[in-house]
BALUM-934520 format. One record per residue (C-alpha): y, x, z; residue in three letters. Coordinates in steps of 0.5 Angstrom, whole numbers, padded with zeros to 4 digits, always signed. Each point is the difference from the previous one (the first is absolute). Layout:
<recs>
YXZALA
...
</recs>
This chain:
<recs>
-0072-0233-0138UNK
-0001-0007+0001UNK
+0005+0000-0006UNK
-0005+0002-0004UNK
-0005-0004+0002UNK
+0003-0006-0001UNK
+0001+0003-0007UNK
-0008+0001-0001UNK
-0001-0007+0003UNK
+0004-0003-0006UNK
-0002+0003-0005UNK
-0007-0001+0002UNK
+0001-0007+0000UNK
+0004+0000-0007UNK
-0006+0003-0002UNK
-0006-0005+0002UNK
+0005-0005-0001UNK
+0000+0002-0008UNK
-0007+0001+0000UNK
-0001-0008+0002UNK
+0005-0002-0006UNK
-0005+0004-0005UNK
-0006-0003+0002UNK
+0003-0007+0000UNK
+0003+0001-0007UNK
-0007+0003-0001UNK
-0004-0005+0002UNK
+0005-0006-0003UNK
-0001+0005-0007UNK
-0008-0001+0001UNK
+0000-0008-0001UNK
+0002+0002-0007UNK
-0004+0005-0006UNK
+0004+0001-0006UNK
-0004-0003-0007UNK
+0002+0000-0008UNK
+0000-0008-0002UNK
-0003+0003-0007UNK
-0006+0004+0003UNK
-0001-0002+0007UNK
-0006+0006+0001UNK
+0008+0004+0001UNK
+0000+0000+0007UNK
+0005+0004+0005UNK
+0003-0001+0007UNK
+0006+0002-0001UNK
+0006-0003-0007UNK
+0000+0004-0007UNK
-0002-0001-0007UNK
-0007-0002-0003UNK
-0003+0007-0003UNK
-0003-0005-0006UNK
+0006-0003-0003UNK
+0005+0002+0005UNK
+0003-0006+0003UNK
+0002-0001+0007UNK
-0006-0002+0005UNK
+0002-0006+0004UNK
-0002-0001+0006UNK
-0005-0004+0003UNK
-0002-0003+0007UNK
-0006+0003+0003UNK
-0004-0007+0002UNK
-0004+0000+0006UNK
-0007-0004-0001UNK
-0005-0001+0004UNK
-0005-0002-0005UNK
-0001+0007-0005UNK
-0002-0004-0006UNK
+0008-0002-0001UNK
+0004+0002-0005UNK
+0007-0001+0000UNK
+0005+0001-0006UNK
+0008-0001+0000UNK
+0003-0005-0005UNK
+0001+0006-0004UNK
-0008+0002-0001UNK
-0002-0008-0001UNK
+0006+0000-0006UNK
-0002+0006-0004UNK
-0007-0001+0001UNK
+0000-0007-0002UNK
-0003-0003+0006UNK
-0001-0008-0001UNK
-0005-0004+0006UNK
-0001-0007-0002UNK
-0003-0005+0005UNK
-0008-0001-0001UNK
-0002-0007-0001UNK
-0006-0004-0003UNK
-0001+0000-0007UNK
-0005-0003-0005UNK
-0004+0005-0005UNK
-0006-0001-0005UNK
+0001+0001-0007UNK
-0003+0000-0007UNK
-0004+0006+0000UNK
-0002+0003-0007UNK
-0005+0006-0002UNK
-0001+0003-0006UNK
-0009+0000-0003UNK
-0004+0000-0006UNK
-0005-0005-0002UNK
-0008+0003+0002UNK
-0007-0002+0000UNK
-0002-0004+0006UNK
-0006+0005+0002UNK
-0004-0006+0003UNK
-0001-0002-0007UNK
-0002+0007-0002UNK
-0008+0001-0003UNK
-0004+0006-0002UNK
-0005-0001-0005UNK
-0004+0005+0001UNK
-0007+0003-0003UNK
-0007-0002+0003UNK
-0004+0006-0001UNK
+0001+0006-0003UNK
+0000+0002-0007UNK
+0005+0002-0006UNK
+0006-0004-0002UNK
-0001-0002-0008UNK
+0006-0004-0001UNK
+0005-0003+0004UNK
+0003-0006-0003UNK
+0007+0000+0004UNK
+0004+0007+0000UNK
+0006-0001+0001UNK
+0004-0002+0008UNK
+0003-0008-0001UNK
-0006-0002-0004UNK
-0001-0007+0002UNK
-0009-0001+0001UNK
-0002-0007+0000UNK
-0006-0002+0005UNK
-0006+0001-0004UNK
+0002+0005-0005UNK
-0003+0006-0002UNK
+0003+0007+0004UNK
-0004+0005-0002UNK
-0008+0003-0003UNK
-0003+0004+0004UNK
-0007+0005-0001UNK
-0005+0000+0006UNK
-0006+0003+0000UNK
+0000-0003+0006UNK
+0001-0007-0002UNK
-0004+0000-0006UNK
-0007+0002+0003UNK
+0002-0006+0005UNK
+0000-0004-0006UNK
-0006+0003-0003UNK
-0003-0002+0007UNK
+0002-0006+0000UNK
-0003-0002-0008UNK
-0007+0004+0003UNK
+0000-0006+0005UNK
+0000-0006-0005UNK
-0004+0003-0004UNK
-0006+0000+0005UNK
+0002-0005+0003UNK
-0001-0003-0008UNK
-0007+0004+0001UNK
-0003-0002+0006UNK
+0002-0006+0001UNK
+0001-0002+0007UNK
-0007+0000+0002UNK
+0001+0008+0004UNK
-0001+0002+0006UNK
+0008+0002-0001UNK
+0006-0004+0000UNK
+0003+0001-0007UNK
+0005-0005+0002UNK
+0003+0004+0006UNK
-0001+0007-0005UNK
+0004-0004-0005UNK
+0006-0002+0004UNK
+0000+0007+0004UNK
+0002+0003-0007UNK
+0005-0005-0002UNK
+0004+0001+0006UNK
+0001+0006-0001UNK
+0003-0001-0006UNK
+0004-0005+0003UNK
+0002+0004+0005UNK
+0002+0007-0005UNK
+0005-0005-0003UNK
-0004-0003-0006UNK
+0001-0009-0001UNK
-0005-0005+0001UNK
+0002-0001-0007UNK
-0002+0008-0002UNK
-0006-0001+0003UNK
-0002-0006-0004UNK
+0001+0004-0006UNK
-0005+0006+0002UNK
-0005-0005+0002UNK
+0000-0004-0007UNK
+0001+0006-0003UNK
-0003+0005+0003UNK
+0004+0005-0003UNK
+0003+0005+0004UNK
+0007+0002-0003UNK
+0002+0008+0003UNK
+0007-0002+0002UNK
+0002-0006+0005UNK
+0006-0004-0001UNK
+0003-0002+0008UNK
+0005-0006-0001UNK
+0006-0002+0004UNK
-0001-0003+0007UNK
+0007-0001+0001UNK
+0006-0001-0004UNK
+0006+0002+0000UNK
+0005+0006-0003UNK
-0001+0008+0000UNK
+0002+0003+0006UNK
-0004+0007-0001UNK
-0006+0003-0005UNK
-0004+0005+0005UNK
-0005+0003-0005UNK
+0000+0002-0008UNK
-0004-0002-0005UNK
-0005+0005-0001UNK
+0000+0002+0007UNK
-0006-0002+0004UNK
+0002-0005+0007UNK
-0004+0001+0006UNK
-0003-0007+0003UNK
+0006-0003+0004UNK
+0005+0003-0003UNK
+0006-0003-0002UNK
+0001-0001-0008UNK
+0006-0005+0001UNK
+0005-0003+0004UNK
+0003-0006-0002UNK
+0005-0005+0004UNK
+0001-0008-0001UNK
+0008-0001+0000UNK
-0001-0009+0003UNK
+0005+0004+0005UNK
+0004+0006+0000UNK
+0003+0006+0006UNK
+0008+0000+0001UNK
-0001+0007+0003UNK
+0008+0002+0003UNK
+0002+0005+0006UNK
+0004-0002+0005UNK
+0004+0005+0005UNK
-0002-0002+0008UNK
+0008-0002+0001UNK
-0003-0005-0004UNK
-0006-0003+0002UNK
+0003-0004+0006UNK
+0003-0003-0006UNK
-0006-0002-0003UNK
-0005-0006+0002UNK
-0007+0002-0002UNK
-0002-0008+0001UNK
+0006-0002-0004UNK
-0001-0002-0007UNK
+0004+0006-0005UNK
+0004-0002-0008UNK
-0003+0006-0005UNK
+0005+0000-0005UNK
-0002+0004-0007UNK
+0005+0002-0004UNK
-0004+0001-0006UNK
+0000-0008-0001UNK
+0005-0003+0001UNK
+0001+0001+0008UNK
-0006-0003+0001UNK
-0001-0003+0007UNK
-0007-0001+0002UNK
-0001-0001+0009UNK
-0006+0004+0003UNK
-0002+0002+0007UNK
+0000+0006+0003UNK
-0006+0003+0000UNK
+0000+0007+0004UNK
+0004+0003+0003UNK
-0001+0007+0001UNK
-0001+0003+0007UNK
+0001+0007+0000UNK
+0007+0003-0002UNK
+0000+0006-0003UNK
+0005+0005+0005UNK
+0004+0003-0005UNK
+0002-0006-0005UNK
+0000-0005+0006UNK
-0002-0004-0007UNK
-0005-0006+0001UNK
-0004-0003-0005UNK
+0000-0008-0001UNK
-0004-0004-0005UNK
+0000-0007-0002UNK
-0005-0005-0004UNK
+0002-0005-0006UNK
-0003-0004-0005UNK
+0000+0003-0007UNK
+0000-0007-0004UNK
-0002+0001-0006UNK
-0001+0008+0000UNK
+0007+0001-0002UNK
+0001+0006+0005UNK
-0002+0006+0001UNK
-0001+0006+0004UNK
+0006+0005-0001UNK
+0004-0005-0001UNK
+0008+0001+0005UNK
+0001-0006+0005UNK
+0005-0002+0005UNK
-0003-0002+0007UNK
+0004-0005+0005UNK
-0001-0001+0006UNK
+0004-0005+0003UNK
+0001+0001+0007UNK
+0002-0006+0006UNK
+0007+0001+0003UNK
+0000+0001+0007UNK
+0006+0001+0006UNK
+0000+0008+0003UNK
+0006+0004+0001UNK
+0002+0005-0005UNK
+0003+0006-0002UNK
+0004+0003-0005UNK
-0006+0006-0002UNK
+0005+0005+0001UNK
+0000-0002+0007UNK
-0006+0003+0001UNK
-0001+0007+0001UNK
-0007+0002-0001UNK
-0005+0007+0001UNK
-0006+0001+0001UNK
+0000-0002+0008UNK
+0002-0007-0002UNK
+0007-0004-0001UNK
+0006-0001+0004UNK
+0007-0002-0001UNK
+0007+0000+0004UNK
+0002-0005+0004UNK
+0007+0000+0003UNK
+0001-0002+0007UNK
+0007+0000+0001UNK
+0005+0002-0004UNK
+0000+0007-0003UNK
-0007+0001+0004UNK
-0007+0000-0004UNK
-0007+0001+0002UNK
-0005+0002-0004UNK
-0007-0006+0000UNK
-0007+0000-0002UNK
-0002-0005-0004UNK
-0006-0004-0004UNK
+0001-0002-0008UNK
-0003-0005-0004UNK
+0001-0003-0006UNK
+0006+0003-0005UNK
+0003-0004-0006UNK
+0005+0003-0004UNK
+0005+0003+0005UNK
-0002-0003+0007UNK
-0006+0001+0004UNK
-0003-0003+0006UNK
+0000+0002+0007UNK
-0006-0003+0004UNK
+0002+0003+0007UNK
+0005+0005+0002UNK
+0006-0004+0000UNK
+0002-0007+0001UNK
+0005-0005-0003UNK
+0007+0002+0003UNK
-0001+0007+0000UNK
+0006+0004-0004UNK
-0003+0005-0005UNK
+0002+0006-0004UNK
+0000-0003-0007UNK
+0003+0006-0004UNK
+0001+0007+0002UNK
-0005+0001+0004UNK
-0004+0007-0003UNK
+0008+0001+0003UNK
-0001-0002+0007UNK
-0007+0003+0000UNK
+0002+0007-0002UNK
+0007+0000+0005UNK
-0006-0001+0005UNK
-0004+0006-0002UNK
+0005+0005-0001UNK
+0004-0002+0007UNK
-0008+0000+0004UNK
-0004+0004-0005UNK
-0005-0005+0000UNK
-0002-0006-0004UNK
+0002-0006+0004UNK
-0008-0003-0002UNK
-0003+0005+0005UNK
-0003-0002+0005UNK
-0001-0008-0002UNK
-0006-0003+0002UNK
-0003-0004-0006UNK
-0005-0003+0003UNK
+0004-0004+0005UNK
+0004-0004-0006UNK
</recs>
């Protein structure tokens, strides 16, 4: 019987002495998980090959980190992914920047020539958009009932004057001047109403001349057709100074110095450079384009421009020293941008960062980072895509932009 037992005893403690090994081995196997160098979403805990391309799984050590957010990556990953960090320093930025425009009327320059009073348009004398209207010149003749009895007031005022003399209890004087002010003021010259005076003959249709001169922009009214009082017959536009009209992107409005003095090049003359201010910059951003409108003033010596013309609008903007990035190190989305920065070797966090200026491949980083910071540079959609399929969340989550 105590044979027996001894026998059961031993057994017992060859069994549990079995069992210690296989939690150890276990245990030891649990510091590692299995993954294919060429599809890293493979993953398994134990050898075998990659169902994709069928290679055999490495293994890679399990890193114990504090800090959620790190991601690690073997030698083999940083390879295939071609994972490059660089060590951030101060750079200098600020170029050339040039947009393309067109050539259009200075709208402070813009007039409307427009009929005093109601009537029927007899004639226009200018037709056609781009004819250019001296000061002076006659734009059109009208017929108004309203304006020929105006007329015939004032002819009936001279005449009694011419009767009664001035001995009346009524000042002639006042009457008279009454009636040629309304003449004046419905668009008929100090000239015109000389003549009726000398003449005393009223003619059915009115000429109106030009107070301003300048080109054709617009012709609002046919001939034939009748014109309210006020409205406009013609718009007409002086060319002493032109609008270079272009669009900017917002990425390059921290490029553009409204207070700086712009080159507008025009190609059809011979590159013709002319300098101008900026004279507005549009406040409002359309959302769907992210496109801004800017518009420079310049001379027009010799009326040799005009509208419709295609330029070139440079804006020279001042160096500066900043730090930088190759643009491909920024990754962006609609919650801000960020970048990876190695914190040792085979270790990358994921940062939140603000942008600024961006020339050709490099963009400015004002606050995120600081010099001495070592940077992905290339391969960073890679590392960001390794950090989602290993945490199944995007690694932006839960950063706090207002704190930057």
């Amino acid at each position: 019987m105590k044979k027996i037992l001894l026998l059961l005893f031993a057994g017992l403690l060859l069994i549990i002495s079995c069992k210690q090994k296989e939690e150890q081995h276990n245990h030891a196997d649990s510091d590692l998980y299995y993954t294919c160098s060429m599809h890293p979403q493979v993953v398994s805990d134990k050898p075998g090959k990659c169902p994709i391309c069928h290679m055999d799984l490495v293994p890679v050590k399990r890193e114990k980190s504090d800090d959620p957010g790190v991601l690690t990556l073997n030698d083999e990953q940083i390879r295939l992914g071609n994972i490059h960090a660089d060590t951030i320093k101060n750079g200098t930025i600020g170029d050339n920047v040039i947009l393309t425009g067109v050539l259009n009327f200075n709208q402070n320059q813009k007039e409307a020539i427009s009929a005093r009073v109601m009537g029927r348009i007899e004639k226009l004398y200018y037709k056609n958009i781009g004819d250019y209207v001296t000061k002076g010149s006659p734009v059109f003749e009208i017929y108004s009932e309203e304006l020929n009895n105006a007329q015939q007031e004032y002819l009936l005022a001279l005449e009694r004057k011419n009767v009664l003399g001035t001995g009346t209890a009524i000042d002639l004087n006042e009457l008279i001047q009454s009636a040629k002010n309304k003449l004046l003021l419905w668009g008929m010259t100090q000239g015109q109403v000389q003549n009726l005076a000398n003449s005393k003959k009223i003619s059915p249709f009115t000429t109106f001349y030009s107070p301003y001169s300048g080109h054709v922009i617009s012709v609002d009214v046919l001939e034939g057709g009748y014109a309210m009082d006020g409205e406009t017959v013609l718009n007409v536009a002086g060319l002493s100074t032109l609008w270079a009209e272009a669009q900017a992107y917002t990425s390059q409005m921290s490029l553009i110095n409204p207070n700086s003095v712009a080159t507008v090049r025009i190609p059809d003359l011979g590159n013709l450079e002319i300098s101008g201010k900026v004279d507005f910059v549009n406040p409002e951003i359309d959302p769907s384009t992210r496109i801004n409108l800017i518009r420079v003033s310049i001379p027009n010596k010799n009326n040799q421009l005009t509208p419709g013309m295609p330029v070139y609008i440079s804006f020279q903007s001042p160096k500066r020293q900043t730090l930088t990035l190759p643009i491909d190190a920024v990754l962006r989305s609609g919650t801000g941008a960020s970048v990876w920065v190695q914190v040792e070797k085979g270790k990358f966090k994921n940062k939140m960062v603000e942008t600024g200026m961006e020339l050709d491949h490099s963009i400015e980083i004002t606050s995120g980072l600081k010099e001495g910071d070592v940077v992905v540079t290339t391969g960073a959609y890679h590392i960001q895509s390794e950090y989602t399929l290993k945490n199944g969340t995007n690694p932006m989550t839960g950063h706090d932009m207002s704190k930057m």
